[in-house]
C-alpha positions as CSV (number, residue, x, y, z in Angstrom):
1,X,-40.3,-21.7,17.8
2,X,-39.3,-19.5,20.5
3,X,-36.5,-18.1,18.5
4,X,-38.9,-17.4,15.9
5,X,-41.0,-15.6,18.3
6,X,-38.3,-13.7,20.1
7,X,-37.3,-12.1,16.8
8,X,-40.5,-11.2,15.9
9,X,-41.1,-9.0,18.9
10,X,-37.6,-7.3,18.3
11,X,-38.4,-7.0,14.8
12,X,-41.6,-5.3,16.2
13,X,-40.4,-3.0,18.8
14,X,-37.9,-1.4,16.2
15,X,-40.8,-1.0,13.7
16,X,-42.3,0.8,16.7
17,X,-39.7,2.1,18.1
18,X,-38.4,3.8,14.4
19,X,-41.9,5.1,13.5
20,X,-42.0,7.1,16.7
21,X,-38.6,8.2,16.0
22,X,-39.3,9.6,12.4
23,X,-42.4,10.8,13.4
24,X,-40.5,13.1,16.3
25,X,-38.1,14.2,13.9
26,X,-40.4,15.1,10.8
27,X,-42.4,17.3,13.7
28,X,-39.6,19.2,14.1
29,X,-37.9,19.4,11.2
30,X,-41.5,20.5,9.5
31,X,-41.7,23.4,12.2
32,X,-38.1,24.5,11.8
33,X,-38.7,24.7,7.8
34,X,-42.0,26.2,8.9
35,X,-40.1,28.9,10.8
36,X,-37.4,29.7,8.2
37,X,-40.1,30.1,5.4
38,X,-42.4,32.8,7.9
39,X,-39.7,34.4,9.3
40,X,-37.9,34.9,5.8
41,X,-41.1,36.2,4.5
42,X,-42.1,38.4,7.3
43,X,-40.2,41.5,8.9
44,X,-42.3,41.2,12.2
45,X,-40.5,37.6,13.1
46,X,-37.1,39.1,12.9
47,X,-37.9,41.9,14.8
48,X,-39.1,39.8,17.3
49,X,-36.1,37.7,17.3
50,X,-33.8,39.6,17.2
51,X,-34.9,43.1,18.3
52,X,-31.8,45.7,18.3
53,X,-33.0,46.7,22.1
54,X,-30.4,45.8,24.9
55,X,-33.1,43.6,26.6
56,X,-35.2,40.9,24.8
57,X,-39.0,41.0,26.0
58,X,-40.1,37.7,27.6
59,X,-41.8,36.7,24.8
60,X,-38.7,36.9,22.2
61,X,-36.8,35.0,24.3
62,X,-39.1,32.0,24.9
63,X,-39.8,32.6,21.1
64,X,-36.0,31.5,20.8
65,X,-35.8,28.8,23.3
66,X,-38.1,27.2,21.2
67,X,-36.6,27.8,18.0
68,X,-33.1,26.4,19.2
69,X,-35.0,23.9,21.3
70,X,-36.7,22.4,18.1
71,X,-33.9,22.6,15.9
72,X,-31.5,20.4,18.9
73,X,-34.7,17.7,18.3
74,X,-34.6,17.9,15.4
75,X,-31.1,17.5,14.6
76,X,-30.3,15.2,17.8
77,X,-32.9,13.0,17.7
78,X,-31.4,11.3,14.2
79,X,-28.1,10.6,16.3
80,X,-29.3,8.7,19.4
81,X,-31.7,6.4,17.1
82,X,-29.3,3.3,17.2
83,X,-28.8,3.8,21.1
84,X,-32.8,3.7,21.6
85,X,-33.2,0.9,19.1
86,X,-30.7,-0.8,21.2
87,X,-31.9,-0.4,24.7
88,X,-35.2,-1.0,23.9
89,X,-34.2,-4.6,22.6
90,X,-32.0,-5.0,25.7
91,X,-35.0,-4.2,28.1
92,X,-37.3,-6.6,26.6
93,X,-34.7,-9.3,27.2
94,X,-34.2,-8.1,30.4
95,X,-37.3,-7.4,32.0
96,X,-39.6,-9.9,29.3
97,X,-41.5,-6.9,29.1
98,X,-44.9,-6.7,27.2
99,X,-44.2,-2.5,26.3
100,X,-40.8,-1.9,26.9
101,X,-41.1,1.4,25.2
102,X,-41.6,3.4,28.8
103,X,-38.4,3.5,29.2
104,X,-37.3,4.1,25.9
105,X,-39.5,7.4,25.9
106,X,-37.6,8.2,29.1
107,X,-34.4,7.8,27.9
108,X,-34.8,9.8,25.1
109,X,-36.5,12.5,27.5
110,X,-33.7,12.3,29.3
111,X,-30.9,12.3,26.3
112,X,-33.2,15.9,25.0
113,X,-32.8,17.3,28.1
114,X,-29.4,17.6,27.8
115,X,-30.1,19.1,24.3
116,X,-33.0,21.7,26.0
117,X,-30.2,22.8,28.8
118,X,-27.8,23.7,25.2
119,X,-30.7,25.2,23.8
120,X,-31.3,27.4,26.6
121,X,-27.5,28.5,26.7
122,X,-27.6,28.9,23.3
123,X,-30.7,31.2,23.8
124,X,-28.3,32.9,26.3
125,X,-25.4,33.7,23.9
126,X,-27.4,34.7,21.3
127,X,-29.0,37.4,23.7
128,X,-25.5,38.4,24.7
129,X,-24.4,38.5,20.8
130,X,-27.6,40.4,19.9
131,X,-27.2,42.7,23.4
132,X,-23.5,43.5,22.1
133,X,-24.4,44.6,18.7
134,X,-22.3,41.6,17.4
135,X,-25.7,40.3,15.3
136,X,-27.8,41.6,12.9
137,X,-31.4,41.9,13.1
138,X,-31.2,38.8,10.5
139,X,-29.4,36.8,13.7
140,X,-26.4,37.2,11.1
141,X,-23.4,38.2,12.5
142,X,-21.9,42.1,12.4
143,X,-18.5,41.6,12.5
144,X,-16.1,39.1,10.0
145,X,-13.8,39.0,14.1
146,X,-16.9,36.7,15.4
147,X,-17.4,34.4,12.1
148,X,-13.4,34.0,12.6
149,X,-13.6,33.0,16.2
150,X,-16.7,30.6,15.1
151,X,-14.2,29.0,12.5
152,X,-11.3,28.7,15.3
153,X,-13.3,27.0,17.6
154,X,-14.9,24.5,15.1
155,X,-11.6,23.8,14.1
156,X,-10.2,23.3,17.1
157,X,-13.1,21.1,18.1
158,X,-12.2,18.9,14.9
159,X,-8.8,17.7,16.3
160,X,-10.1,18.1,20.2
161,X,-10.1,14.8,22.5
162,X,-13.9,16.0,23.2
163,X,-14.8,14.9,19.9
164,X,-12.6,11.7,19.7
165,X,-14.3,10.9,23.2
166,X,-17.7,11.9,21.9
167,X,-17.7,9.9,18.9
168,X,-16.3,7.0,20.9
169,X,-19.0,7.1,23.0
170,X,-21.8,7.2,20.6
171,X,-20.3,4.9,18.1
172,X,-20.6,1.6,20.8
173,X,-24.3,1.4,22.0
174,X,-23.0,-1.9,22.8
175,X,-20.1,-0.2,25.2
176,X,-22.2,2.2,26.9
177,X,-25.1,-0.3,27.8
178,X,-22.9,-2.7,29.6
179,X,-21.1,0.0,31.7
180,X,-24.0,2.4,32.2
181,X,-27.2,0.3,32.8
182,X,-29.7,1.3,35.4
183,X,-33.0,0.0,36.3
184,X,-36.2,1.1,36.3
185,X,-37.9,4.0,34.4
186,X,-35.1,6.4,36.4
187,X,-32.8,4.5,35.6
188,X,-33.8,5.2,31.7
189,X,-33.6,8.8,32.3
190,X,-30.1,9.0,34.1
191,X,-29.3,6.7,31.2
192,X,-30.7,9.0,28.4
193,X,-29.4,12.1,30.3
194,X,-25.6,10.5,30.6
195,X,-25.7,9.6,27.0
């Protein structure tokens, strides 16, 4: 009976947990689709993304933090599903929780903040690529030199130790539970923010 029961509840947090999940990501992937049908439709977005001044106004560069910062939920969010899916089942047995999902939100707040502090240096380079002349106005690049460096560096990445390490890493949820638990809600975020 209490087996029963147990698996029930799991069975119920991942419907939970999942639904939010898919919901978060069909928010953002709706608003980047959103962004590339206005913005391909209407001069003023491109101007305002990528003006051809040296310096961005305020407002075009928090325009782009979102953009990027959207697009990293979007796409990121996918990836560390089976992690939350598993801490949440191992805090319930931990802590015999009623809502363990507290500190599933935080370690995923945690895990996109990482993503937010990429989006921001992403943000960055672009206004250095843009500043440089090195982009279009279409955020398409000017010179064949920088989509060959792109290609060399996404090569090299390919055959790198970073990536074997990476994918190591997020391939056993199992792995990284049992050597990088914390406790408590901060503990969640550190978690979410080291994964």
């Amino acid at each position: 009976m209490t087996e029963k029961l147990t698996e029930t509840i799991f069975k119920r947090d991942r419907i939970i947990v999942t639904i939010g999940l898919i919901g978060l990501i069909l928010l953002a992937w709706v608003y980047t689709i959103y962004l590339t049908n206005s913005l391909g439709s209407s001069s003023m977005g491109m101007e305002m993304i990528s003006p051809h001044s040296l310096a961005w106004t305020p407002q075009a560069f928090a325009f782009n933090f979102l953009m990027w910062t959207v697009m990293m939920i979007a796409m990121m969010t996918p990836t560390a599903a089976p992690m939350l899916l598993f801490y949440t089942k191992i805090n319930r047995e931990q802590h015999n929780q009623n809502r363990p999902y507290l500190g599933t939100g935080l370690f995923l707040i945690g895990y996109l903040l990482i993503w937010t502090g990429f989006s921001a240096a992403a943000t960055f380079v672009q206004l250095g690529l843009n500043s440089a002349s090195l982009l279009s106005s279409g955020m398409i690049r000017a010179t064949p030199m920088i989509g060959g460096i792109l290609l060399i560096f996404a090569g090299a990445f390919q055959f790198s130790h970073l990536k074997n390490a990476c994918l190591t890493h997020c391939r056993t949820p199992v792995g990284f539970i049992m050597t990088e638990w914390k406790e408590g809600n901060r503990g969640a975020l550190q978690m979410g923010i080291k994964h």
